[in-house]
C-alpha positions in Angstrom: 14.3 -35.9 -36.5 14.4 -33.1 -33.7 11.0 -30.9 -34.0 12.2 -27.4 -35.0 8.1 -26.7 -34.2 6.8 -25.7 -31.1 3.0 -25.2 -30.5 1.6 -21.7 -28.9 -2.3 -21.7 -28.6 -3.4 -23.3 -31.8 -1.1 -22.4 -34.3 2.0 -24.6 -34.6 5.3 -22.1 -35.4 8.9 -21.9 -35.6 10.8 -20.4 -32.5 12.2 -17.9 -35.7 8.8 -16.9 -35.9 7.9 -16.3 -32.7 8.2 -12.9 -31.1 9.4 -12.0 -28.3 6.8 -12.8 -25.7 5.5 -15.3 -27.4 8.7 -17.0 -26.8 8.6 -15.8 -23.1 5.5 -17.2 -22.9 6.2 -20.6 -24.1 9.5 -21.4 -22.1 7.3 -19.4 -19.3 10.2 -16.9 -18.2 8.6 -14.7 -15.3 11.3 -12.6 -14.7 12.7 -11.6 -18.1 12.8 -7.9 -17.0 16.6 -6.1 -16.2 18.0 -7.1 -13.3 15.5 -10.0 -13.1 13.8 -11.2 -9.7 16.9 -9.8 -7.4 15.8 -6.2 -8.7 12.2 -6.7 -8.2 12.6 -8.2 -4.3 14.7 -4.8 -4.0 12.2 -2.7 -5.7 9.0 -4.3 -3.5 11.2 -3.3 -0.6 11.4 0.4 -1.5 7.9 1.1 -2.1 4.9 0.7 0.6 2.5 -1.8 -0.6 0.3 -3.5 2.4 -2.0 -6.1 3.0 -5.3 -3.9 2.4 -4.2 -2.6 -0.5 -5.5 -3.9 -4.6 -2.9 -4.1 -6.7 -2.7 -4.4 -10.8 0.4 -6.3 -12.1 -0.1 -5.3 -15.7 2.0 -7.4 -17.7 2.1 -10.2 -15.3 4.1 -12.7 -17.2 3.8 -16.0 -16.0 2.7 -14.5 -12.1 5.9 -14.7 -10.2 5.6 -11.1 -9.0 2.1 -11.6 -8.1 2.1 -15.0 -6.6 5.1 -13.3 -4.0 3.0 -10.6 -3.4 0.3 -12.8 -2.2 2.1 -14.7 -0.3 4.4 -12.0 1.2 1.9 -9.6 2.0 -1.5 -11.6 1.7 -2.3 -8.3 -0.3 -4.9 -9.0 -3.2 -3.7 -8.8 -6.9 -4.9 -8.6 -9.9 -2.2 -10.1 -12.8 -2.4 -8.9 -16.3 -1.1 -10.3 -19.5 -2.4 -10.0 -23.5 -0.8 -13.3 -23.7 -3.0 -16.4 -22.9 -0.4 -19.2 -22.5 1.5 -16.8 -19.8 -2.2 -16.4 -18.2 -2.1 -19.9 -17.9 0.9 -20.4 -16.4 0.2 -17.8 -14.1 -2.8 -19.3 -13.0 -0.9 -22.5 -12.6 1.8 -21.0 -10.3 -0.9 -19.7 -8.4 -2.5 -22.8 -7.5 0.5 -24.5 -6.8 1.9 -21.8 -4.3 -1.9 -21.6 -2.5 -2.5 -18.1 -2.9 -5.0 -18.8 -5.9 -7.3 -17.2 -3.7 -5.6 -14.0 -3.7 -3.8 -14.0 -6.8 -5.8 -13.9 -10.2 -5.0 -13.6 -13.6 -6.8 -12.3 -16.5 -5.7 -11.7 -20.6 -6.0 -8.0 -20.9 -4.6 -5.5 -22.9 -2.7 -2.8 -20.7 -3.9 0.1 -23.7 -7.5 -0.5 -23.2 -7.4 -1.9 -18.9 -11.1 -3.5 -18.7 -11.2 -1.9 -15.3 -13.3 1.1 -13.8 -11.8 4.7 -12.8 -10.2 4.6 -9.6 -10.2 1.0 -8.7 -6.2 0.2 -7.6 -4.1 1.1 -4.7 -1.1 0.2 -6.9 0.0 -0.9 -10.1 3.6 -2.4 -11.2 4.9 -3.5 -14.1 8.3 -4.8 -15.3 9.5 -3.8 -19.0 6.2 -3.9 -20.5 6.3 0.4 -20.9 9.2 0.2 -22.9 7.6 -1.7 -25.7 4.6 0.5 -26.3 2.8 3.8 -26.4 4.3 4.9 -23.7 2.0 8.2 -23.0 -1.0 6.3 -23.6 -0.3 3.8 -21.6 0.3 5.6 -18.6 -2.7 7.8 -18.9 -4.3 4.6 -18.9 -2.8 3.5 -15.6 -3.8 6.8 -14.2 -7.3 6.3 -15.2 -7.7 3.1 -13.1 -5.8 4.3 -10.0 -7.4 5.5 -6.9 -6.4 9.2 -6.1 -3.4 8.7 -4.0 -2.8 5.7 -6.0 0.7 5.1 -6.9 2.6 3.4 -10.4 6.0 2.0 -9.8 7.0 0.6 -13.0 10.3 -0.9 -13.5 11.8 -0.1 -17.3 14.8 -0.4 -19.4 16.8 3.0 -19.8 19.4 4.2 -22.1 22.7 5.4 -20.6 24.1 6.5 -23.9 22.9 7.3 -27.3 22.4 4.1 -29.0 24.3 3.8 -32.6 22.0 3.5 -35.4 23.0 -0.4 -35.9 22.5 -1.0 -32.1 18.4 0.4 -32.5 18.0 -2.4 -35.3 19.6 -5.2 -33.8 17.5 -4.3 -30.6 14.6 -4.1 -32.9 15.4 -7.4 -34.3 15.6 -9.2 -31.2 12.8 -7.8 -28.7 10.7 -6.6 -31.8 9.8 -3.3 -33.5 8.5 -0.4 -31.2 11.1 -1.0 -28.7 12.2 2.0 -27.4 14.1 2.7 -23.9 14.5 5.8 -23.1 17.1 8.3 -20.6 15.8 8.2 -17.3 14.5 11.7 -17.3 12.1 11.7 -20.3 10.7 8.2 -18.8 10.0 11.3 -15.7 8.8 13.6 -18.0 6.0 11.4 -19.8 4.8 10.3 -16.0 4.4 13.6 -15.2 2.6 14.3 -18.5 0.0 11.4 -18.2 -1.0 13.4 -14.8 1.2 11.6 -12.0 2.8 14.1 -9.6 6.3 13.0 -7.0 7.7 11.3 -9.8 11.1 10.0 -8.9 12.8 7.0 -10.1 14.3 4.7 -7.9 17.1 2.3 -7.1 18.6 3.3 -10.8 21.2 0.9 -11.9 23.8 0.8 -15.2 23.2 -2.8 -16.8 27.2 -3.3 -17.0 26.7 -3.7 -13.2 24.4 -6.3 -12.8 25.3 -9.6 -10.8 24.3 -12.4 -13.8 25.2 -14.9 -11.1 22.4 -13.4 -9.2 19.8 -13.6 -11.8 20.8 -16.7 -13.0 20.4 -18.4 -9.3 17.0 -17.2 -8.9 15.8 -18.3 -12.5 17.0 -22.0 -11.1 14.5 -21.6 -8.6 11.6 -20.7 -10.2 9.6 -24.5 -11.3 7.2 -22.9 -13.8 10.5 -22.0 -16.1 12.7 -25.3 -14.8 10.2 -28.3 -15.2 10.2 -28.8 -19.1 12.9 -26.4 -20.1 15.5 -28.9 -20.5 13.3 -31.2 -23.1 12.4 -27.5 -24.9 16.3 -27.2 -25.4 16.9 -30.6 -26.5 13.9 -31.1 -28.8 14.5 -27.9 -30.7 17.3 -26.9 -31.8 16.7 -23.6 -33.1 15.5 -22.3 -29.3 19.1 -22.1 -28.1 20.2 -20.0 -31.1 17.5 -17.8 -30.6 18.2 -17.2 -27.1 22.1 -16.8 -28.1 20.8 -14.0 -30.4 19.8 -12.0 -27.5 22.2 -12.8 -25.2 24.9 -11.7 -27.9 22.9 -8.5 -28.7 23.1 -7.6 -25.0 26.8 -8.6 -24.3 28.2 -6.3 -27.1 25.7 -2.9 -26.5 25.1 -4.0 -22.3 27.1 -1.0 -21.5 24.4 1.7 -23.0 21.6 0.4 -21.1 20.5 0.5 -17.8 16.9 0.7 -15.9 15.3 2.3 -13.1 12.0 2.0 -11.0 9.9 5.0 -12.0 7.4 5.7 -9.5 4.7 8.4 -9.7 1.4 9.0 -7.6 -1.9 10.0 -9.0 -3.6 13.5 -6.7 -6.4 14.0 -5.3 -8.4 16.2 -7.7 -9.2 20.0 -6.6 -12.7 20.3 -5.0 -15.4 21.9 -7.7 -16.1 25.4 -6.5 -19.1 25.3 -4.4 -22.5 26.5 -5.9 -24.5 29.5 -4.1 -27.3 28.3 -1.7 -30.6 29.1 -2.8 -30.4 31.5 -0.1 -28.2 33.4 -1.7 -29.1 33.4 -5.0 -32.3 35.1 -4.1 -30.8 37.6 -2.0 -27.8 38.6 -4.5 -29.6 41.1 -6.8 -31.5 42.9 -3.7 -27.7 43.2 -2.2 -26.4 44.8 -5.4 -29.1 47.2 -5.3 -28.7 48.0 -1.9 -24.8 48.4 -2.2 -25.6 51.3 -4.4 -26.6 53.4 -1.4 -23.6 54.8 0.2 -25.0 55.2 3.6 -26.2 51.7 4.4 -23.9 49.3 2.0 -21.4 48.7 4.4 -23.7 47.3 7.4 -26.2 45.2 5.1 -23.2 43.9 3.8 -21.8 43.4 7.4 -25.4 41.5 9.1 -25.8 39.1 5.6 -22.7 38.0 6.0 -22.9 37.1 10.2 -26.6 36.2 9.7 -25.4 33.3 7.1 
């Protein structure tokens, strides 16, 4: 008999009882996002990411994005994920595509970043936003940025207001807490974690997206393709779950779309600088001596030139 069981970490479970990155993680999907890897090559080519620079990919799925940043740019990365079976993979891919070296992987939560204050040139991440705290999350982001650091995160957005049955079904398949939002409150919450020239780019209505496209590159990625066919065929339930979401997003498809919001963290104002000592000594005797009329003006005048 077919196993309807698959095993994640150590705890053997139905794909009905997986959610929805564990089930990413297991059939090791790295590009699961909207618009898939075609709208991340586009997106890397409208930001300014160089070789010198660190970059955070927080949510790093099984390290596609990371593993062509390496390689691409020879840029050093840091990949994300709370999932350790992604991690895993990710670490894998590196490995395999030679850029271990530069590309590493680490299970982290993206609400609590174990990371210092101003540590990245650049962080991305691709639908991860939409499933939390988003305000929280970006303030987090912030935090770890250098000043002049800049966020480009790539998120699902709603076109239209969703009907009431449409929020559950979503919640249903991509689990509870989901929650896209119209482009211009994803701008508002940037700009209300701290992030200033927050724009969102190459914005795109779902409707529009080449499948063809997505599908093509998906063929092409080995970490997904090597055991994916003996997933399908030795459980059965896997291809009814994925039909769940597929039919979900083929009825409600024209309500969504996504965007790349991008944001860049400022430098902070300088402190006010505190008097010399010089200064401080000589203050009271000033205001003492500005109380006669006849000399204020030119003690006033040679302090000032003598400093």
């Amino acid at each position: 008999m077919a196993n309807t069981h698959v095993e994640t970490q150590e705890n053997p479970k139905s794909i009905q009882d997986m959610n929805y990155f564990e089930l990413l993680a297991w059939l090791g999907i790295g590009s699961s996002h909207p618009g898939g890897f075609p709208a991340t090559l586009k997106n890397l080519e409208s930001i300014s990411i160089s070789k010198d620079d660190l970059v955070l990919d927080a949510g790093c799925g099984s390290g596609l994005t990371a593993c062509h940043l390496a390689k691409t740019l020879g840029c050093q990365v840091i990949g994300i994920d709370i999932n350790e079976e992604m991690i895993e993979k990710a670490r894998q891919r590196a490995e395999h595509e030679g850029v271990a070296q530069l590309a590493q992987f680490q299970v982290a939560d993206v609400n609590t970043l174990p990371f210092p204050d101003n540590h990245f040139d650049w962080i991305i991440g691709e639908s991860i936003t939409v499933f939390l705290d988003k305000e929280k999350v970006y303030k987090e982001f912030y935090r770890v940025l250098k000043p002049q650091g800049s966020l480009a995160d790539l998120e699902m957005a709603i076109l239209h207001e969703l009907p009431p049955q449409a929020r559950t079904l979503m919640e249903a398949c991509y689990g509870q807490g989901t929650n896209p939002l119209p482009l211009e409150e994803w701008e508002d919450i940037l700009k209300k974690a701290g992030f200033v020239d927050v724009e969102v780019r190459n914005p795109q209505a779902l409707i529009n997206t080449n499948s063809n496209l997505i599908f093509n590159e998906l063929k092409k990625d080995w970490v997904l393709v090597k055991d994916l066919i003996q997933k399908v065929t030795n459980t059965p339930g896997l291809y009814r779950r994925l039909q769940q979401n597929a039919n979900f997003m083929k009825r409600y498809k024209g309500y969504f779309g996504y965007g790349l919001i991008c944001g860049r963290k400022p430098i902070p104002p300088e402190p006010p600088k505190k008097p010399s000592i010089f200064n401080y000594l000589l203050n009271p005797i000033r205001e003492q001596l500005g109380k006669l009329p006849l000399f204020s003006a030119e003690l006033f005048s040679y302090n000032k030139q003598s400093q």
